[in-house]
Structure formats: structure tokens, C-alpha cells
C-alpha positions in Angstrom: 23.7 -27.0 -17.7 23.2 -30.5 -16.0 23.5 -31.6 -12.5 24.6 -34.9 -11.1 21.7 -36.1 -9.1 22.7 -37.1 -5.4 20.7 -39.7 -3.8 21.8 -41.3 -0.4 23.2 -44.4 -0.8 21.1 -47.7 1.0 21.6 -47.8 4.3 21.0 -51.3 6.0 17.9 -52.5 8.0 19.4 -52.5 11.4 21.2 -49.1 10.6 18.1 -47.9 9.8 15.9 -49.1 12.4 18.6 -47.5 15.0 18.4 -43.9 12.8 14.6 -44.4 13.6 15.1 -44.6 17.0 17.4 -41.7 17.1 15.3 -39.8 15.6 12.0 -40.4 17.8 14.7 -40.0 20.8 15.5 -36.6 19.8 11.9 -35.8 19.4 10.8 -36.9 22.5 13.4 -35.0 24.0 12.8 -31.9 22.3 8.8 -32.1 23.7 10.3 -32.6 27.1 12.8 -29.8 26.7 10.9 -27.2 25.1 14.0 -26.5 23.1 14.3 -25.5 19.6 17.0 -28.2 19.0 18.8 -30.8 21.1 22.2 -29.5 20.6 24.1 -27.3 18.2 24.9 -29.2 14.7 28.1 -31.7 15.1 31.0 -31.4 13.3 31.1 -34.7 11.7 27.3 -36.3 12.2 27.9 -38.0 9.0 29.9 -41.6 7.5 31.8 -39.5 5.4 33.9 -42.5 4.6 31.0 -43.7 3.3 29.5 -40.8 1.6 32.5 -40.1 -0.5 32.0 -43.3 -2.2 28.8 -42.5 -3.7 29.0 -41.5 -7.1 28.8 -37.8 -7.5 31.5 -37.4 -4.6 34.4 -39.3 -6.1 36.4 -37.4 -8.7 35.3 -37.2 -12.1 37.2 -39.6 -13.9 37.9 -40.5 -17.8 35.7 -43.1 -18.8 36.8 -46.2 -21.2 34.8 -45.7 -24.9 33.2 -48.3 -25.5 33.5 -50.9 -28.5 30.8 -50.8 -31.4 30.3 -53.2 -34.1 29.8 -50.2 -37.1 33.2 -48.4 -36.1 32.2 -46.7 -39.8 29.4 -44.6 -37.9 31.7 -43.4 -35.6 33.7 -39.9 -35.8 34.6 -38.8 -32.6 34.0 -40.7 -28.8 31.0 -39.0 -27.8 29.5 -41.0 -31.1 31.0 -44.7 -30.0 29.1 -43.6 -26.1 25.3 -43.0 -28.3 26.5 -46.2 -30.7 26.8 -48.1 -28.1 23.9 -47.1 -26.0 21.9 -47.9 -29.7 23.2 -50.9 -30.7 22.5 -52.2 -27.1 19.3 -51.7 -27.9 18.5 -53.2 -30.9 18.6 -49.4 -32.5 20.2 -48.4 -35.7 20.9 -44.5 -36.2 19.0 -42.1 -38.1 19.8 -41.3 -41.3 21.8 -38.2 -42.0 20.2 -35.0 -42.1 20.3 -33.1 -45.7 22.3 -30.0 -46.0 19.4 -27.6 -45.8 18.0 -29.6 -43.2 21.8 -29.4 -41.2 22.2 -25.7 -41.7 18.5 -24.5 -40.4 19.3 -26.7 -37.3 22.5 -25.5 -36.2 21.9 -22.0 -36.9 18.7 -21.7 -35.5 20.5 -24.0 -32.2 23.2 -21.7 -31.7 21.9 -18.5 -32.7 18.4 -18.8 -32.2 17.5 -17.2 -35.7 16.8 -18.8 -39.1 19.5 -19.1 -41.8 18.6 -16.5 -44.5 18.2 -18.0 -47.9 22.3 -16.7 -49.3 23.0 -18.6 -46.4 21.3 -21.6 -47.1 22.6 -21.5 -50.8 26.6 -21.1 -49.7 26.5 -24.2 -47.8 24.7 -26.2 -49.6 26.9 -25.6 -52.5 30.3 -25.4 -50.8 32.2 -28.6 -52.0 34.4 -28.4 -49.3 35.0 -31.4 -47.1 35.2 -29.0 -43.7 31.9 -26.9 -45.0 30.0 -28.0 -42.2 33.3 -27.0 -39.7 33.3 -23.9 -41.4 29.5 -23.4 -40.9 29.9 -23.6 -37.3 32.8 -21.3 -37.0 30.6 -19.1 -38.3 27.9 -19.1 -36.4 29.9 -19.7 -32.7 31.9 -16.3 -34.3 27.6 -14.1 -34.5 27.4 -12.4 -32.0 24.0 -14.1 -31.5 25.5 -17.1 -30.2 26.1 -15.6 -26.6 22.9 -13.6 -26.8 21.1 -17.3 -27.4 23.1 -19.5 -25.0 24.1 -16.8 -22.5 20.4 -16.8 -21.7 20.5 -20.4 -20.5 23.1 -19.5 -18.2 21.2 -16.4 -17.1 19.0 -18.4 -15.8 20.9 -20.8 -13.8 22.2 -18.1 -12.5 18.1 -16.6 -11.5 18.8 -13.5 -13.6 15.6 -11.7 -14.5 15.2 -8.6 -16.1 13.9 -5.4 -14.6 13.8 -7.0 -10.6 16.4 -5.2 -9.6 15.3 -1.7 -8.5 18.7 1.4 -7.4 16.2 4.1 -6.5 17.2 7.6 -7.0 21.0 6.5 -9.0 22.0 7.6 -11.8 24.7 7.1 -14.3 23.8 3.0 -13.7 22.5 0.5 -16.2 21.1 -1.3 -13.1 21.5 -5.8 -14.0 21.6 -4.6 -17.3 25.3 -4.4 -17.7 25.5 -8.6 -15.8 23.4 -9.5 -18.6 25.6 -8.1 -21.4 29.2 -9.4 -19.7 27.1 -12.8 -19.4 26.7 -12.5 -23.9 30.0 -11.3 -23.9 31.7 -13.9 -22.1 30.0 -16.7 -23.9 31.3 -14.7 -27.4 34.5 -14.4 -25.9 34.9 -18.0 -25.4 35.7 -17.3 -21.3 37.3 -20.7 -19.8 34.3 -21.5 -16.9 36.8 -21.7 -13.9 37.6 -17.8 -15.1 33.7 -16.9 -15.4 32.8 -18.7 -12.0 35.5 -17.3 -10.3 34.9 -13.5 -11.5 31.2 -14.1 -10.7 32.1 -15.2 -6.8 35.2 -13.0 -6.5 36.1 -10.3 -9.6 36.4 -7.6 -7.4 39.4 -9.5 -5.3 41.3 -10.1 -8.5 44.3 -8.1 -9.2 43.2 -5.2 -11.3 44.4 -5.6 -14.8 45.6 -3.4 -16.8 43.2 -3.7 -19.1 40.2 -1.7 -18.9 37.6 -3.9 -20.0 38.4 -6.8 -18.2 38.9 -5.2 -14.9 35.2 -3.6 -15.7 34.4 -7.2 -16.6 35.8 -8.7 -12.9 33.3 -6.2 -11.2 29.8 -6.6 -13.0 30.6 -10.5 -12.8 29.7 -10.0 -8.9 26.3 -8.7 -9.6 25.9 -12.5 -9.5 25.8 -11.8 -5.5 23.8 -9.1 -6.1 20.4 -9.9 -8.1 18.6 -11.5 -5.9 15.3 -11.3 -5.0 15.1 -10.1 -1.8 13.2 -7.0 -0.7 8.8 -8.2 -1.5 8.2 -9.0 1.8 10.8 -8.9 4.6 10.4 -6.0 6.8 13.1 -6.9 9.9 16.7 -6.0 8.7 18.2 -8.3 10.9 16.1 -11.1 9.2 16.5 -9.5 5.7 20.5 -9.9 6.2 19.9 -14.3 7.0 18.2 -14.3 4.0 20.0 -12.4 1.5 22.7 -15.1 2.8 20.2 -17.9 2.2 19.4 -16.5 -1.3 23.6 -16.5 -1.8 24.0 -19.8 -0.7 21.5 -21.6 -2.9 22.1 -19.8 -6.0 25.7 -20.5 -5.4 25.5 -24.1 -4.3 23.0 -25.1 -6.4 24.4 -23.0 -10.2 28.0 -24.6 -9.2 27.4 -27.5 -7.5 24.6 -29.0 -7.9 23.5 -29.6 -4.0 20.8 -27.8 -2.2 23.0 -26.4 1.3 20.7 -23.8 2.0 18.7 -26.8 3.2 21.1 -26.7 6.2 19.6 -23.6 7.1 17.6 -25.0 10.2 18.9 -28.5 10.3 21.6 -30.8 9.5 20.6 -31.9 5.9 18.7 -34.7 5.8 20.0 -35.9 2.3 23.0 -34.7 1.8 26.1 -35.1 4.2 26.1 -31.1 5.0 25.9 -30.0 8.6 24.2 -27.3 9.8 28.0 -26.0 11.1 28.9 -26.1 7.7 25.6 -24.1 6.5 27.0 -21.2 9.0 30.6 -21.7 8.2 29.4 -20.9 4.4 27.2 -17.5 5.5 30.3 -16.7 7.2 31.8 -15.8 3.7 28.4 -13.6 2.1 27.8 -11.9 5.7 31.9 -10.6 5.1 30.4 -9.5 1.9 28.6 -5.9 1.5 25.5 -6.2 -1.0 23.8 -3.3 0.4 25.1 0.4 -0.4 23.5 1.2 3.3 22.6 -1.7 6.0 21.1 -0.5 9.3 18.4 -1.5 11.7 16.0 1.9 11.9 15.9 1.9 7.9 12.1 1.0 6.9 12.6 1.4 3.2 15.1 2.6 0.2 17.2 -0.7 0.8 19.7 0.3 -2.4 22.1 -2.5 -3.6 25.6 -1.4 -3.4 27.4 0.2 -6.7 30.6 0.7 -7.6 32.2 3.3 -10.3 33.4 2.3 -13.5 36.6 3.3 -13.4 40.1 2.2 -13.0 41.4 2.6 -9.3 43.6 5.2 -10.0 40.8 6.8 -11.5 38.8 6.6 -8.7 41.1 7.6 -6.1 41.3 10.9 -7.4 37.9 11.1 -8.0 37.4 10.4 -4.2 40.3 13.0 -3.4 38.9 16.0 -5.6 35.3 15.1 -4.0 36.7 14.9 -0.3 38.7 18.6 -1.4 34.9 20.0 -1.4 33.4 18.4 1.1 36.1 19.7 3.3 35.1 23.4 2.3 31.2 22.6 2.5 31.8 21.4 6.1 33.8 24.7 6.7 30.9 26.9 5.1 28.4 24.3 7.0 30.3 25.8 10.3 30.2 29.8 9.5 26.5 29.2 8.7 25.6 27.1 11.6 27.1 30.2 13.5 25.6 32.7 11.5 22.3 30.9 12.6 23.2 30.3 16.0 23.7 34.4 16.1 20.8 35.3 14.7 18.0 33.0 16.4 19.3 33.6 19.7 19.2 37.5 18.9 15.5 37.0 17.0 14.2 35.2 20.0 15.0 37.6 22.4 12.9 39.8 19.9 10.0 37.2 18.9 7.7 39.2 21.1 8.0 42.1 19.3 7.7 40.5 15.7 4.4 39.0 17.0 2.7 42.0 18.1 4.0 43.5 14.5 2.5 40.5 12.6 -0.9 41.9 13.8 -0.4 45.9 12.3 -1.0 43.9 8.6 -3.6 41.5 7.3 -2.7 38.2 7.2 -1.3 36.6 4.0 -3.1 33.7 2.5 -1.3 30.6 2.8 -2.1 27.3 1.7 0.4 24.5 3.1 0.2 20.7 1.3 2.5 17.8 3.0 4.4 16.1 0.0 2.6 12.8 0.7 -1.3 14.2 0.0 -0.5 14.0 -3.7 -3.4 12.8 -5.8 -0.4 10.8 -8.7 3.3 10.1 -9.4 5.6 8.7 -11.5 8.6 7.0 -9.7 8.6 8.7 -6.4 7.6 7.3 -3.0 6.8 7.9 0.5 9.8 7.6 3.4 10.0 8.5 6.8 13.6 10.5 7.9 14.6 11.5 11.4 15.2 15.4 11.7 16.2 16.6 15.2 14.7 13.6 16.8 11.6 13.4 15.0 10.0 11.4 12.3 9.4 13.9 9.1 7.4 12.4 5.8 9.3 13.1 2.6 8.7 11.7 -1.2 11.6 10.7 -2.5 12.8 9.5 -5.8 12.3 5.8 -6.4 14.3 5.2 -9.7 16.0 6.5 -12.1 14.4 8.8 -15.6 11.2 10.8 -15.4 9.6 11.7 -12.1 6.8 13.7 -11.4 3.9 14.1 -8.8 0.6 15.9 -8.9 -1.6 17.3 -6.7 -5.0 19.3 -5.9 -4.7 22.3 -4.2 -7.4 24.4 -3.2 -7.6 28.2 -3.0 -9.9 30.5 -1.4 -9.4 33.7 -3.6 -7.7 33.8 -7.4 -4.6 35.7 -7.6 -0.8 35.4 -8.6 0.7 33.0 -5.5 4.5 32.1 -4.6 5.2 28.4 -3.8 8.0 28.0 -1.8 9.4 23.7 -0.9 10.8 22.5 1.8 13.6 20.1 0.3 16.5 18.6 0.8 18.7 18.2 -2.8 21.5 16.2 -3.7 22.2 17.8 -6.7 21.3 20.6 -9.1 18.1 19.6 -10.5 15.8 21.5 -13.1 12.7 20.8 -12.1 9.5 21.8 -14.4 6.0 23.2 -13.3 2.5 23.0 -14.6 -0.4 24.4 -13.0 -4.2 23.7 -14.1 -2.3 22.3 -17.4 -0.2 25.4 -18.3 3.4 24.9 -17.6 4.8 28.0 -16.3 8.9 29.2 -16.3 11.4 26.8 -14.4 11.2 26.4 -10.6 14.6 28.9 -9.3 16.4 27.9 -6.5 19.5 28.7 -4.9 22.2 26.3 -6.2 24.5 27.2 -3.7 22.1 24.9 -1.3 22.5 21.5 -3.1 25.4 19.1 -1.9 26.7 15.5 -2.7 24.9 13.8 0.1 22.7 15.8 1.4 21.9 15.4 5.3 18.3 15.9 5.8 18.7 18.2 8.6 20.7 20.2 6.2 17.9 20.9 4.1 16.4 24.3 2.8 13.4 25.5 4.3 12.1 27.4 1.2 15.1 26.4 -1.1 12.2 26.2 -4.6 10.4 29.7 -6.0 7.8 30.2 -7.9 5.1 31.9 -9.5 1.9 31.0 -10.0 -1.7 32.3 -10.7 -4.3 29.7 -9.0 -8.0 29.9 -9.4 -10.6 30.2 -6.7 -11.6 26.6 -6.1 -10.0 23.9 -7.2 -6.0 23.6 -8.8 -3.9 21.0 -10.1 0.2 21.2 -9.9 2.3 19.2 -10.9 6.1 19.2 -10.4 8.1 16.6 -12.5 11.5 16.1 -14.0 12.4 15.1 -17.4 16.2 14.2 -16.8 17.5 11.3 -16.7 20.7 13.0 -15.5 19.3 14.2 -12.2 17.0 13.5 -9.6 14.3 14.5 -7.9 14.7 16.4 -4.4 13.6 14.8 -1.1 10.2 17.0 -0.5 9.3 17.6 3.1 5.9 19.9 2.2 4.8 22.4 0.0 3.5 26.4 0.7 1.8 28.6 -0.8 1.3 32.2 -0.3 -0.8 34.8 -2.1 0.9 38.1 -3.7 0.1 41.3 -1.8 1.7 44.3 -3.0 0.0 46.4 -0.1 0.5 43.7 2.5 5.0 43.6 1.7 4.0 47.5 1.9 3.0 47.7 4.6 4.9 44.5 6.5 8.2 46.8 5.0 7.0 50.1 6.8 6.5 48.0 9.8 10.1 46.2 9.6 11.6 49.8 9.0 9.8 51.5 12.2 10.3 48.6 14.8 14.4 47.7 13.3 12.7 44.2 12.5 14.2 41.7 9.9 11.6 42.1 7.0 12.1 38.4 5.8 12.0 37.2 9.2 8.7 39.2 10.0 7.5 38.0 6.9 7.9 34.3 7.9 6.0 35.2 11.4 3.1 35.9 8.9 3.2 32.6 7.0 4.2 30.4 9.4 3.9 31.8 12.8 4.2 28.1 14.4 7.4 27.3 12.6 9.1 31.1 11.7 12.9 30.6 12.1 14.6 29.8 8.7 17.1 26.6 8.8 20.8 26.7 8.9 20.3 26.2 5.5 18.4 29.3 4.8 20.1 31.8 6.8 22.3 33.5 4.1 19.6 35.4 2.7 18.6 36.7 6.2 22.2 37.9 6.9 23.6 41.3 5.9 24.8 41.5 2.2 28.4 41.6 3.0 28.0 38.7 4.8 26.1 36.9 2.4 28.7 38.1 -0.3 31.8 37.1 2.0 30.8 33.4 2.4 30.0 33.3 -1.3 33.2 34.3 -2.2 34.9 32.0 0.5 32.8 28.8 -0.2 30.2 29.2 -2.9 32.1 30.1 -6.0 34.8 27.6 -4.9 32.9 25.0 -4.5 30.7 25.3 -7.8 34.0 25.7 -9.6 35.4 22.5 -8.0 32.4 20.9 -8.6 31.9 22.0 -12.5 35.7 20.1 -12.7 34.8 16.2 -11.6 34.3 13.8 -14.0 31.7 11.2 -12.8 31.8 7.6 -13.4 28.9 5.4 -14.6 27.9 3.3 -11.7 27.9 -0.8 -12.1 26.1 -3.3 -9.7 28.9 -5.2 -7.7 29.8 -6.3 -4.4 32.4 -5.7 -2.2 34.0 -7.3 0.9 33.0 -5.4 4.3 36.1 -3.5 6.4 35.7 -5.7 9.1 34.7 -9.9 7.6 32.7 -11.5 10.4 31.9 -15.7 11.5 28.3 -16.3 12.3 27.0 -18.2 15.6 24.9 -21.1 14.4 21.4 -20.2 14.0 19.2 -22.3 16.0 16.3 -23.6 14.1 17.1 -21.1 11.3 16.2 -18.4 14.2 17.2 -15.2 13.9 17.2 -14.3 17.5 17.8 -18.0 18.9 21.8 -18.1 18.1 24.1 -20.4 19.8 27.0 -18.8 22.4 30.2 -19.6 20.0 30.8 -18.6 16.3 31.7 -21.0 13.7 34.9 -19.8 11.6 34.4 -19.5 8.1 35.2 -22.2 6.3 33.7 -24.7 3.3 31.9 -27.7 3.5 34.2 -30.8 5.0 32.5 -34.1 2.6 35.1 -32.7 -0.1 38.2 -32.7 2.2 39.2 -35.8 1.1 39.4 -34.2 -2.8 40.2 -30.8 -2.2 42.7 -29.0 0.6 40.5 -27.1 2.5 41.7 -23.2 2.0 42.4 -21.1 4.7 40.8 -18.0 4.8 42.1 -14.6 5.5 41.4 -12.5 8.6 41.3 -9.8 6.6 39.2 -11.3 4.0 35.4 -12.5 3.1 36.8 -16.0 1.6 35.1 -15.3 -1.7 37.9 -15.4 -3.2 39.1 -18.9 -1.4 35.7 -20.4 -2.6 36.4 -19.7 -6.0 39.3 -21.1 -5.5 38.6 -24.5 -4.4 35.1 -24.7 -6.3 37.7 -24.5 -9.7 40.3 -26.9 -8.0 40.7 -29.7 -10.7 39.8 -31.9 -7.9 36.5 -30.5 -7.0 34.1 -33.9 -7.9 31.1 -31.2 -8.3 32.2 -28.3 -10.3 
């Protein structure tokens, strides 16, 4: 794609000289001042009058074709334009290429691939007069066509493969499924004003009733969405001015050749675009939600926003069925809480007397490992939660497919051990052990735990089992996860206590004598510090008919519900935010220093005199509005 260049047009001597002295003015003044800037950017700092008579402002018009003395050479009026240009020169055109010469050209120009030799042979022998029409039909009809020239487009548009990370989501393609509606627009022959217009705004369209193309209107705003933003910037408030930034060049600078971003700090210095129009601009991407979650305590996990692939009638009773269970998982979330409430209040009264039982038995061998002292892993990482107002470590799942982590544990005696996790899941997920390079039978769980969404403090103390025989010395475990269906749980820490037939024994004489709750007795003995189970865990501490009442009240009927949704594969896209917002100018590109007034949103005022400027909704980002008048037939830049 080619850009008009934009140079300022001369300015003269005295006009200049008083600029200078404007400019070494304002300086002064700023010393003096200590400010940032002398004064908020001005509406209209610029001779527009004067501006839109350079070149690349005025509407683009039909130009005249010129006259050529060998009208023979000429076909078409693009040829008279390089005739002319030629014979200006002194130049005479090259001779015509051959037909073999013609035919590796164009395929190899618009598919990127050589002709194969049939090829070759069926157009150099086709008498036809239109063989070389036919020949490009042909190749504008391969499918390579839009794989070769969609890539040119890809990277006006800063695509590039693999950047774009959705840690821990599944059912998503990630920017994969931009780059193939990129090839299939350019095979599909989309008019540009459609394309640019889904890219800044698909997802504002009215829905068709076509599946494909509605599908189509909301991977185009991945556009929005691939940016490269998360390497280095750690403050969120600063992350959020520069994902607008990022926006605004890639937007000004794919469909209209100018560099506004330049504004960011500053009234541009060589283009007539004010800094007020800079924040007008953000105005429209800060209405816009690119991130799936946006807060200021968040440290890490910044996940770009996706949207299901589905129709909206689809979706809506996909969100209905899923709000049906959450409604009965907040109901069995309040009998346990109570259960729990019960219980600990009861225990504690007690917790004397399980601690003077704890001592009647030898103490277990336990061997506790936080998830973060692993020694490898495959697509986890580190992240600090808040549970109960405190800061818990957990290793969490970084991107989709394979995960695993290893570490090196270290026991004191051999013997057959029981690790237990404490984990938060959002979702059934089968996850595989292997100790000292033997893999052992599939980690058990309760499934009744898991839930779409997951709180943290709603996470099982103990909610992963197994067996395992460790050597004295040194041991290496690994957990992993082959699916590319599910993910891997949030893990807080890991425990592992030894098998002691005579210890449970004995710890179940004790629990029988004393009325004591044998599991809860047992936890004294593992983890005296830390003995209560969680809300979470409380079931299996309860009395059976308890434990079988909720079961068949919640349990069952939520794991039937469950079994019933269909889930939608996910697609990168934008949407707008439930409440659009207008920025305060930023002073010096500051993101602390902002001035007292917001600027309404709005587009850039040099093109008034072209284009009506649009008014944008209350209600609304403006996306859809700068689409709009970016494809106006008027527009001197698009």
C-alpha cells in the first residue's frame, strides 16, 4: 500500500522568523514557570485555510491522461500516464515479454509460487486473444492469491505471528483466525471501505444473518487487538495511554497515512494535528475494551478480551443456561459456607483437646513444597492472588496445550506417601503424574469442587490425591497435562505425608475415645499451624447425610447442567465498554499531569472542510463514526 507524503508547505521569512520567536518565548517561559507546558493545546493553533491547500489535503481528484505520440502502445490510461512519463524522457518501452516469460511473472506476482510446467504449456499454446485475461482470472481465483498479498496487508496492519499470548484459554485460535479473515477477504474480493470499516467497527455492525460474515465482523477487530503491548510496562494506568497510543498510530498511519500519535505530548510539529485532537481521538479506543480484565492491583495475566463464536442468539442462551448454574453454585456456596461456619466455631471451642490428642500418636512425616520451588515447566508461571487479605503465590497456566512442572522433593524415610494440592480449578482437568520417571494412576479429585470461574478463596485445601512411593533421598515429580481441552489448576503448594497404617490406628482409637473428628485430628497432625479445612473442603468432614443431601440438592444438578452446554470457540475481538469515556488532555504525554477539563470525543478538525464531522453517541465508543468518515468518498486520505 502507498502513502501520500505530507510535507509542510513554505512558510515565509518573516513568518518564520516570528515562529522562532514564539517558540524561544514559550521556552523561556516554561524555564521560568517550571511547568510542563505553557497552556493546554488550542483548538485551532493551525492556518487551516492554508493547510488544506497542500496537496494531500484537497480531495483526490480525476486527473486529465495525458497525450502520447505512439497512441499504438497504449491499452488502457494507466499506460498513456508511464508513455508519457517515457517519452518525456527520451525513453522508448521495453519490448514485450514472451509468453513463458508472462506466465512465470504473474503467477509467481500474485501467487507467490511458480507455474508448473502443464501450466506453462496451456498458455503458451492457447490461441485465444483474452489468454492472458483468462490467465489472470485464474490465478486472482487460487486461493494463494490472498495468502500472497494478504500478507502485505498483514503487515500494514503490524500483524505478527505468535506475539499475541491468551494465557490459560481454550477453545481460541489466538491472531490466528485475523490472519485467515485477512486471506479470506483478499480471495473474496472485500470492497476496502467494507474491510476498514469491519476492522475499526465489525462488532457495531448489525449482525447478519449470515453466519460467516457476522464471524467475519468480529475477528476483523482483532485489528485493535494485536498490539504489542505488555514487554515492558508495569503501571496499568500507563499501560492503558499506551495501548491508546499503539491504536492511534496503527490506525492513523495503515488508513491515513499521518503520524497523530505524534500529538501525544505536543501539538504536531508537522502536521496540522493538535494535541486536543490527539485526546479527542483516545477518547474513542479508551470507550473501547481490549483487555478481558483491566484493574490497577493486577501485576500480571493481562488477557486480551475474547468473544464467542457464535450467533447472538446463540450466545444468549449460552449465558442464561450458564447463569441457571451459577445460581445453584452460589446457593450450595451458601449451605457450605454455613456448614463451615458450624463446624469451626464448634472445632475451636475443642482445638484444645485435639492438640493434647495429636501428642498420644507419633507424628506423621510430612514434606510441604510451595508451587513456585519447582526445578522446570512448560507453560505455567508464577502470580501473586489475594486470599483473605493476604498475598498467596500460585503457578498458573500461561497458555494454552501441554503444561507440566517438575520438582525435587526430598524424603527422609522410603515408603508409600499421599500428596494432597492445594488448588483452585476452573474446570475438570485430568491431570497425569510421574514420580522418579514412573508415571503412576491419574491424580483423583473431587469434581464436585471445580466451577466456571473459580474464586481463589473458594479453593480446595486438599482437592488432588494421590499415591506415591518416594525414595529416601532425593525424588523427582512431575505433574503435567496433555490436553489441550483443559487447563491446568491454580496451585497454591504441594503436601506430602507418609502412610502409617499403625499411626490412622491409632489416631482412629484416639478420635473414637475423645468424640474427636478423625479427619480433623488428622489435619492437627499434618498441619498443626494451618488445621481447619476451607469452605471448600468441608463436605467430607460433615456427617454422611449431610454430605449426601447437598449432593443431591447441588452436585448432581449442577454436573448434569453442566454436561448439557455447548461451548463456543473463542475469537480475539474488541468490544465497546458499558460506560464510553472523554479523556482530559495529557500534559506532556503525562500520565499523572492531566489538565482540569475533558475533551469530547471527536476526529481531527484539518478535514472539516471535506468531511461532516460525525457526531458521536453517548452511548457509544465512536468506532463506528470513525469508520464512517475515514470511508466518506470525501475523505482526501483514505
Amino acid at each position: 500500500m502507498m502513502h501520500r507524503r505530507h510535507n509542510p508547505p513554505p512558510r515565509p521569512a518573516a513568518a518564520a522568523s516570528r515562529a522562532a520567536m514564539v517558540v524561544l518565548g514559550a521556552f523561556l517561559l516554561t524555564l521560568l514557570t517550571g511547568l510542563g507546558s505553557i497552556a493546554l493545546a488550542q483548538d485551532k493553533p493551525y492556518d487551516y485555510a492554508t493547510w488544506r491547500q497542500f496537496w494531500s489535503f484537497k480531495p483526490v481528484t480525476k486527473p486529465a491522461v495525458p497525450a502520447v505520440e505512439n497512441k499504438t502502445w497504449v491499452r488502457n490510461p494507466i499506460d498513456a500516464f508511464i508513455l508519457a512519463r517515457l517519452e518525456a524522457q527520451g525513453v522508448k518501452p521495453a519490448a514485450e515479454a514472451d509468453r513463458h516469460t508472462l506466465i512465470r511473472r504473474a503467477t509467481f506476482d500474485l501467487t507467490g509460487l511458480p507455474p508448473t510446467l502443464a501450466e506453462i504449456a496451456a498458455f503458451v499454446n492457447d490461441p485465444a486473444p483474452d489468454a492472458y485475461e483468462k490467465l489472470i482470472r485464474r490465478l486472482l481465483d487460487s486461493p494463494h492469491y490472498g495468502e500472497r498479498y494478504g500478507r502485505h496487508w498483514l503487515d500494514v496492519v503490524r500483524y505478527e505471528q505468535g506475539k499475541v499470548k491468551l494465557p490459560g484459554i481454550k477453545n481460541t485460535r489466538g491472531e490466528l483466525d485475523f490472519r485467515d479473515y485477512i486471506i479470506r477477504s483478499f480471495n473474496q474480493d472485500k470492497p476496502y471501505d467494507q474491510l476498514l470499516t469491519e476492522h475499526l467497527a465489525g462488532d457495531l455492525l448489525p449482525a447478519p444473518a449470515d453466519r460467516e460474515q457476522y464471524f467475519d465482523q468480529l475477528t476483523a477487530t482483532a485489528f485493535l487487538s494485536i498490539g504489542n503491548w505488555f514487554d515492558e510496562c508495569t503501571d496499568p494506568n500507563r499501560l492503558k495511554m499506551d495501548i491508546i497510543d499503539e491504536q492511534i498510530n496503527a490506525v492513523s498511519k495503515a488508513f491515513m497515512g499521518l503520524t497523530i500519535s505524534c500529538a501525544r505530548c505536543h501539538d504536531h510539529k508537522f502536521d496540522p494535528i493538535t494535541e486536543r485532537d490527539y485526546y479527542a481521538l483516545a477518547g474513542v479506543f479508551a470507550s473501547t475494551r481490549i483487555i478481558d480484565v483491566f484493574n490497577e492491583n493486577w501485576k500480571d495475566g493481562r488477557v486480551r478480551l475474547t468473544r464467542e463464536k457464535a450467533m447472538p442468539a446463540e450466545v444468549e442462551s449460552f449465558n442464561q443456561q450458564r447463569e441457571a448454574i451459577n445460581a445453584i453454585r452460589a446457593e450450595k456456596w451458601e449451605k457450605l459456607q454455613t456448614l463451615h461456619a458450624q463446624a469451626v466455631k464448634a472445632w475451636k471451642e475443642q482445638e484444645p483437646a485435639y492438640r493434647a490428642a495429636v501428642k498420644q500418636f507419633a507424628p506423621p512425616v510430612v514434606i510441604h513444597k510451595e508451587a513456585q520451588d519447582f526445578t522446570g515447566q512448560l507453560n505455567l508461571k508464577i502470580t501473586e492472588l489475594m486470599h483473605e487479605g493476604r498475598q498467596v503465590t500460585v503457578l498458573e497456566p500461561q497458555s494454552p496445550g501441554e503444561q507440566w512442572v517438575r520438582y525435587e522433593i526430598t524424603s527422609p524415610v522410603e515408603g508409600e506417601f499421599r500428596l494432597d494440592m492445594v488448588a483452585a480449578w476452573d474446570e475438570p482437568a485430568p491431570l497425569t503424574l510421574r514420580v522418579n520417571g514412573q508415571q503412576v494412576e491419574p491424580i483423583a479429585r473431587a469434581l464436585e469442587l471445580h466451577g466456571e470461574g473459580l474464586a481463589w478463596d473458594r479453593r480446595s485445601r486438599a482437592s488432588v490425591a494421590s499415591q506415591v512411593m518416594l525414595r529416601k533421598g532425593k525424588n523427582e515429580i512431575r505433574v503435567f497435562n496433555k490436553s489441550k481441552d483443559t487447563t491446568f489448576p491454580r496451585i497454591e503448594s504441594l503436601r506430602f505425608h507418609r502412610l502409617d497404617k499403625a499411626a490412622y490406628d491409632k489416631l482412629n482409637e484416639v478420635a473414637l475415645e475423645q468424640e474427636l473428628n478423625q479427619m480433623l485430628l488428622w489435619d492437627f497432625a499434618l498441619s498443626p499451624d494451618a488445621p481447619y479445612p476451607s469452605v471448600a473442603d468441608i463436605l467430607p468432614y460433615s456427617h454422611f447425610a449431610v454430605w449426601k443431601s447437598i449432593n443431591r440438592q447441588y452436585t448432581d444438578r449442577i454436573e448434569s447442567m453442566s454436561a448439557k452446554l455447548q461451548w463456543h470457540d473463542r475469537i480475539l475481538a474488541v468490544a465497546d465498554h458499558a460506560a464510553p469515556t472523554n479523556l482530559p488532555i495529557h500534559i506532556g504525554g503525562d500520565t499523572y499531569r492531566v489538565s482540569k477539563s475533558t475533551v469530547p470525543r471527536a476526529l481531527p478538525v484539518l478535514f472539516e472542510h471535506a468531511v461532516k464531522p460525525p457526531a458521536i453517541p453517548a452511548t457509544q465508543s465512536g468506532r463506528l463514526e470513525l469508520a464512517r468518515w475515514l470511508t466518506d468518498p470525501n475523505q482526501p486520505l483514505t
